[in-house]
N, C-alpha and C positions, 0 to 999 in steps of 0.2 A: 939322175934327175935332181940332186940336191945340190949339184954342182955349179946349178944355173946361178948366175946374178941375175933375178928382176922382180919387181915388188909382188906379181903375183903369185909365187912361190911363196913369197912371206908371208904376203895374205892368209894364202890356204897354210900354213906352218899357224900362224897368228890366229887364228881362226880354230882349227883343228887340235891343236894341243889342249889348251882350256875345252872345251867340249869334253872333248875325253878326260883329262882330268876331272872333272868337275862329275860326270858319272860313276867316274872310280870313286870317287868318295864320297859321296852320296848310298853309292851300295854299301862302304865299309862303315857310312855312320847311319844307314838306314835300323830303326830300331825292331826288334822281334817281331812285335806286334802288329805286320802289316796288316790292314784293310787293304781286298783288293787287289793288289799293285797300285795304290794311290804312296807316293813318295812323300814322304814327311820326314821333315828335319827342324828342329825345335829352332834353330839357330839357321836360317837359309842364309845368313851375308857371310858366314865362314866360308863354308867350300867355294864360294862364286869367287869372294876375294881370292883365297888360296889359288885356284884354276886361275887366274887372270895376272899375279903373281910366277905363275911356272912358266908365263911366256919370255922372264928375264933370261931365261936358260938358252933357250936356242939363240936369242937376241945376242947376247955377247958370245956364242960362238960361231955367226956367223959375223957382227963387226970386230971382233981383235983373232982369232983363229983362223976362221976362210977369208976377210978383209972382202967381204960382201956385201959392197954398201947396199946396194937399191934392197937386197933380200931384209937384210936386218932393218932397213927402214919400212920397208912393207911388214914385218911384226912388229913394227912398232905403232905403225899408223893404228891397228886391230886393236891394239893394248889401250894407246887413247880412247876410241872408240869405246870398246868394254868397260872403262873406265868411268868415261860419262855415264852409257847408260846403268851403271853401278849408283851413281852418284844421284842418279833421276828417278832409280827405283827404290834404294833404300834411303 
């Protein structure tokens, strides 16, 4: 399945990694003190960047490793995207 070249694979890669990133570390900087299950994080633009950040990873392995363009351009299209709205919300 990871084998494919085409942008929608990257999409969902581009898409998918930040996500989950971004609730791993949210759990691991989630403080003692929950209310709830109400998620608070003193600092919200750390982990969003970070998550958004970890999409460099698969990005250059699939453009210089698998030589997969359309896929490493579909996580890239996503990273843009996250990026903006990074940029519109904080």
């Amino acid at each position: 399945m990871f084998n494919k070249d085409n942008w929608i694979l990257g999409m969902l890669i581009g898409f998918l990694l930040p996500v989950i990133v971004y609730f791993l570390l949210i759990l691991v900087l989630m403080p003692y003190g929950q209310v709830e299950g109400v998620i608070y994080t003193p600092r919200p633009k750390i982990p969003f960047l970070v998550a958004v950040v970890s999409n460099l990873f698969p990005f250059r392995f699939y453009m210089v490793s698998k030589k997969k363009d359309r896929t490493g351009r579909g996580i890239l299209l996503v990273t843009f995207v996250m990026i903006l709205i990074y940029f519109m919300i904080f």
